[in-house]
N, C-alpha and C positions, 0 to 999 in steps of 0.2 A: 263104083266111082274110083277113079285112079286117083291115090294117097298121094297130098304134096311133099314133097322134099324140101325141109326147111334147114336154113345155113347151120352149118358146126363146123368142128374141127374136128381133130385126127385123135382117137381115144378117147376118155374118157370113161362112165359106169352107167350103170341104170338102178340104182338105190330104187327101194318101195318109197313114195315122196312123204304118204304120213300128212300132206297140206290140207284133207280135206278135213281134218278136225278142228283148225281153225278160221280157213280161209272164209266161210260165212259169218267170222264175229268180227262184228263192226269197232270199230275204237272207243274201250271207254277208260276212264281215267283214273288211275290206280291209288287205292289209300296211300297217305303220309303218314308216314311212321309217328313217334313222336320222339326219337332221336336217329340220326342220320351220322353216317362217318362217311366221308367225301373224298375217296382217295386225291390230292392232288396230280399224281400220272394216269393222263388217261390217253397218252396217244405216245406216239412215236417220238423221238426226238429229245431235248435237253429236262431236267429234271426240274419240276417247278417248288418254288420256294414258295411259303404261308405268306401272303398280303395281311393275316389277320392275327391274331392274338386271343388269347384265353379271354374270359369278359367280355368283348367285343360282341355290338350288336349288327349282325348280317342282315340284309333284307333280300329280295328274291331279285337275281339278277346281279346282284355286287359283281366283284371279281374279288377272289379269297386267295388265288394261288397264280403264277405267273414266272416267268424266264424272262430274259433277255435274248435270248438266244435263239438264230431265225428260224431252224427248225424247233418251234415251239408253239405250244398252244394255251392259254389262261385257262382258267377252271373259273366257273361262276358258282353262288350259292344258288339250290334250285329253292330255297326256303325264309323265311325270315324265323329270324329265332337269337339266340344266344351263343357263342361260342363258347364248347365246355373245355377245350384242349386241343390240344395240337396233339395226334399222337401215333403212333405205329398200327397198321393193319396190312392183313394179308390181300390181297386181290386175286382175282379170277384167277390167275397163272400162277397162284401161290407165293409169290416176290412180295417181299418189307417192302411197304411204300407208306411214306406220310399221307397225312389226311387230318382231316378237320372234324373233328367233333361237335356235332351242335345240337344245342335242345330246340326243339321245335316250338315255336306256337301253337297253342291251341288251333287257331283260327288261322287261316293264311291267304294273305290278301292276292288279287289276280293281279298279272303281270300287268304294267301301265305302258302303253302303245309310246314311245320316245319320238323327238319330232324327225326327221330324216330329210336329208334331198331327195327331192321326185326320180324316181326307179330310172326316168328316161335321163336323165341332166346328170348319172353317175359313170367318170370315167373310170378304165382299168383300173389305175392306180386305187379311186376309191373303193373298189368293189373288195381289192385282194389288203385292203386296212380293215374294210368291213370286217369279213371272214377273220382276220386275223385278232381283233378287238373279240366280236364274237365266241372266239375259241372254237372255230369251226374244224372239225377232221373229218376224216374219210368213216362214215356209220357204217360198211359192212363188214368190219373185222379189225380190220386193221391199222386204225386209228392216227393215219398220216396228215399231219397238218395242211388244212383246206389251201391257204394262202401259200402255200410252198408249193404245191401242185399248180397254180394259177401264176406263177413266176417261171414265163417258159425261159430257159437255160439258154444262155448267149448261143450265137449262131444256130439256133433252132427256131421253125416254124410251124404253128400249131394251125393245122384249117378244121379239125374237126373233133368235135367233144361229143363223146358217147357218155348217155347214160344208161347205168347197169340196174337195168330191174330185172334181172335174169331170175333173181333169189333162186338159187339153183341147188340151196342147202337142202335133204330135205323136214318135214315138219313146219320150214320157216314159213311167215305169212305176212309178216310187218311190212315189207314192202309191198305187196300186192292189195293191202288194205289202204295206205295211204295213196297207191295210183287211185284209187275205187272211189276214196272220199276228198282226194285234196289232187285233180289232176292239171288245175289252173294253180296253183301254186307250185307246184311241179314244170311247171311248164312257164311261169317265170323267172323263176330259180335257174332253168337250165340256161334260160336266153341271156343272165346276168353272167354265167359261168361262161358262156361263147365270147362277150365282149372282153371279161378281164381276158382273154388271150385272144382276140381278136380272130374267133375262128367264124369260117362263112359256110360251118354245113355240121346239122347237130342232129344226133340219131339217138331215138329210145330203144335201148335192145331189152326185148320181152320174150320170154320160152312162150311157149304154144300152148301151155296148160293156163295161161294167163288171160286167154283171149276176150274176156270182157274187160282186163286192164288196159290193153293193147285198144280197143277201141273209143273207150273212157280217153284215155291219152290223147290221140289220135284229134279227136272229136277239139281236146284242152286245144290244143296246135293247130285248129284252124286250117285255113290254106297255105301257110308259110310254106314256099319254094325252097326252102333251106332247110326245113325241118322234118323228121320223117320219125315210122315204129316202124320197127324191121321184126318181125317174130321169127324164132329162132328155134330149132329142136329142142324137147327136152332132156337134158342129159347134164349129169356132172362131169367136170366144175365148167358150165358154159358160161357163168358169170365171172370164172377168172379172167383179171385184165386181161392177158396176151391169147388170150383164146376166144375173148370176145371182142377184139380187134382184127382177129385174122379171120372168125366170121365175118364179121362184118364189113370189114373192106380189104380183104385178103392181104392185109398188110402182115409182116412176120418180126416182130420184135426181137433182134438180136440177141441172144444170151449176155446177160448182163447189163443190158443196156435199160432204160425208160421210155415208155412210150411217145414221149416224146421224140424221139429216135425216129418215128416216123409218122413224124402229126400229129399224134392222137393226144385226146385229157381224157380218160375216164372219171367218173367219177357216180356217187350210187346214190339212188334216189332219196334216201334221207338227208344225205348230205346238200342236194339240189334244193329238198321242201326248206331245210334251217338257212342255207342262202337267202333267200326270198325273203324270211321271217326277218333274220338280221338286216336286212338292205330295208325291208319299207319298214318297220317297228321295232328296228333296235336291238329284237330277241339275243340275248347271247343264247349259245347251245346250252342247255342245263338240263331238260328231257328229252325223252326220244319214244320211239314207238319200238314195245318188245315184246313178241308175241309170246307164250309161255302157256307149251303144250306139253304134248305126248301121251302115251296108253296109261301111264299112270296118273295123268290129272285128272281130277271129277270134270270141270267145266271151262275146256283149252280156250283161252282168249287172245284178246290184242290191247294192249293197256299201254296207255299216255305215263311213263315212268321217270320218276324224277331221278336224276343221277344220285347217286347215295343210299338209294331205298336196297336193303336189302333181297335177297332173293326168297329168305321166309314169308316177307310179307306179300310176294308177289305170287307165292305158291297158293295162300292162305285167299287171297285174294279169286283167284284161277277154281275156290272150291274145295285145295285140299288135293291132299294124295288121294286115288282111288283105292292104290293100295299102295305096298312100301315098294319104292323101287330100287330097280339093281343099281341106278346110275343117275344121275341127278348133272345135268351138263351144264352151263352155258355156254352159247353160241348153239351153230347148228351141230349135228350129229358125226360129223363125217373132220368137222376142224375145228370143233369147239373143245371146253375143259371141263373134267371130270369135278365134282366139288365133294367135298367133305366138309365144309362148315357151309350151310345154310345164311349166315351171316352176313355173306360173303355181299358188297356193295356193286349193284349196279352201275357201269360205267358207258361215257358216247356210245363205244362202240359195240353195247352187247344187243344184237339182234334175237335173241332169243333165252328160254330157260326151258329146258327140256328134263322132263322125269320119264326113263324107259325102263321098261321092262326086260328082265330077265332072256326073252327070244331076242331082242333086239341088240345085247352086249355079247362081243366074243370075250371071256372069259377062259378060251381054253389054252395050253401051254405052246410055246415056241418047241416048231421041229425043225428039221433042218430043211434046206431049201430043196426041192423035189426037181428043179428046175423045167417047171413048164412053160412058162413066159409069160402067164398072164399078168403080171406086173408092166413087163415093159410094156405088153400089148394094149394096157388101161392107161397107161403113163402119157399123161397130154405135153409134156414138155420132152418127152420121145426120150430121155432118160433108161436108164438099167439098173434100178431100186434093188435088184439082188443082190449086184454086184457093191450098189452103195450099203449094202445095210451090210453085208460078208465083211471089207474092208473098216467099217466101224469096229465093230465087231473083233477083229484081229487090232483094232488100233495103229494100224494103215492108213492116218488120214491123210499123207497127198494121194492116195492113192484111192480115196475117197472121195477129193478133192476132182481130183482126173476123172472120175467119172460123171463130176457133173454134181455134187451133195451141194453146193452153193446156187444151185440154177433151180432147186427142188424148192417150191412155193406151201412145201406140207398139204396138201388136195387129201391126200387117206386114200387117195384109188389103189396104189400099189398093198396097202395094209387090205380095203376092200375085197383083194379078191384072191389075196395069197389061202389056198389049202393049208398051206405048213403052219397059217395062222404066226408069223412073221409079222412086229412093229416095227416094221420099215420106216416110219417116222419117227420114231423112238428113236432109233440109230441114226437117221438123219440128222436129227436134231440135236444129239452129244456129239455129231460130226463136227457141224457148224459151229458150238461152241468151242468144242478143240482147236478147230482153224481158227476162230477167232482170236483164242489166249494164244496162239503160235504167231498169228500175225503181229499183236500187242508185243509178244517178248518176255 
């Protein structure tokens, strides 16, 4: 039988995927602590200030933290309980950020359904207050305020909003479990997201290793002539925006620019199902689905996680280490973060917690570059990661710059498959900070 050729783009990796340890656990709902620290920052954008106070009693759902500021997003309590302080912790990226301290209830009541305007009767305007009220961002990583993405840019027009259930990381499963049990939510979450930007053609991109989500979806969407699942190669990063735009509608995203640059919203299926939740029942975001696997876990699951929960409790939860591991991440493996406190508070956008083992961590030392090309040849943004990580490296940043270090999305392909075992992300990333502080002054 002659193999199909399913859409991709130009480069890319082929990671071991690691999904099949948890992609058969269904979602179940992860213990509450019984005190929770809440980072305030949990997305992109202006820094939110405490709504709340020491004493003060939170119920599940409040708003505790909040900006003015339009790239901004509120923080809700996922709890009801007491507030013990306002106070300093660390986060996944290891950054001071505020948060909220709060003693938990014993007991904790379920969230109560708020009245809504009927799903049909909501204009743009209301959908992108919704999300905004909400505290809705971007759930695959990168934590970019929902309502600013649904605010297409003067003189631009939006006809088509892709949703990424690529989960292309690998180990991830959170999103391929929520296609599986919630694809009618899914699928009106997407249709609320096509109207705030009045787009008339809306696509689910799903890898090929997904195909009973792909058909679940599919099945959720009916006959809609507008609406389609497009399955797609497996390969990393095929869920990155501008790679799963030029599969999909060969559109090519100018360096530097937003997809909006040429029609398109992305936006990732968590983010599509907390739409839905917020527009018919008020839901602000306050949990999420994260899957938390790896060779180290006893029992790799998918757990309903409330923002704030710790990652001990979510390991503890998962069964336990099977044994001690080399690396203990959140996020996926390939763009997530290393952790060292356990403590460390769950936030929107962490799609996973991973504990690997020993064969799965490169540990060994920086050589020098052998120049074989496989960097550029993995490089989905057509980039020359040698040349950016060499020029770091000498502290050369326009010359860092000039090669393109600001156009670099961090993917890990070029770290992937460098021999010389080279953190070309590493260097990347003290690049862009440098340009940064050179830009500032």
């Amino acid at each position: 039988m002659r193999r199909r050729h399913h859409r991709t783009f130009r480069g890319g990796i082929h990671p071991p995927g690691g999904k099949e340890l948890s992609s058969a656990s269904t979602i179940l709902v992860a213990p509450v602590p019984s005190e929770m620290v809440i980072p305030l920052q949990q997305n992109i954008g202006a820094t939110n200030a405490a709504a709340v106070s020491p004493g003060d009693r939170v119920e599940v759902g409040q708003k505790i933290g909040g900006a003015d500021a339009f790239v901004s997003a509120p923080v809700h309590s996922p709890v009801a309980g007491s507030v013990k302080g306002i106070v300093d912790a660390r986060n996944f990226a290891g950054a001071v950020v505020t948060a909220v301290a709060v003693d938990v209830d014993p007991v904790q009541p379920v969230f109560e359904p708020r009245a809504m305007k009927p799903l049909e009767q909501l204009d743009a305007r209301d959908i992108r207050k919704i999300a905004r009220d909400a505290g809705l961002v971007g759930m695959g990583g990168a934590g970019f305020p929902t309502h600013v993405k649904l605010t297409t840019p003067a003189g631009k027009r939006i006809d088509t909003v892709i949703i990424n259930a690529c989960e292309c990381e690998p180990f991830l499963t959170c999103d391929h479990r929520l296609m599986l049990e919630r694809p009618s939510d899914l699928a009106h979450g997407m249709r609320l997201l096509m109207r705030a930007v009045d787009a008339r053609r809306g696509i689910v991109g799903i890898e090929a290793n997904k195909i009973d989500a792909a058909d679940g979806v599919r099945a959720a969407l009916g006959e809609a002539a507008d609406l389609s699942v497009e399955v797609l190669a497996v390969k990393y990063p095929e869920g990155s925006e501008k790679q799963l735009i030029a599969a999909l509608t060969g559109r090519e995203v100018p360096p530097g620019k937003l997809p909006s640059e040429v029609g398109c919203l992305v936006q990732n299926v968590g983010t599509a199902v907390a739409m839905y939740e917020a527009a018919s029942i008020g839901k602000p975001l306050y949990e999420r689905v994260v899957t938390v696997t790896g060779p180290g876990i006893k029992s790799p699951s998918n757990l309903l996680v409330k923002v704030g929960t710790p990652i001990s409790t979510l390991i503890s939860a998962a069964g336990g280490f099977s044994h001690a591991p080399a690396k203990v991440v959140v996020g996926g493996p390939m763009t997530g973060w290393a952790q060292s406190d356990l403590g460390t508070a769950i936030t929107k956008s962490t799609s996973g917690v991973l504990a690997l083992t020993g064969d799965l961590v490169d540990l060994q030392e920086e050589h020098d570059c052998v120049r074989c090309g496989l960097c550029v040849e993995a490089c989905p943004m057509h980039l020359m990661p040698n040349f950016i990580a060499d020029a770091a490296l000498k502290e050369q940043w326009d010359r860092a710059k000039a090669f393109g270090a600001l156009d670099c999305f961090e993917c890990g392909c070029c770290s992937y498959t460098c021999p010389a075992h080279i953190r070309h992300i590493d260097h990347v990333r003290i690049a862009k900070g440098r340009l940064a502080a050179l830009q500032r002054g």
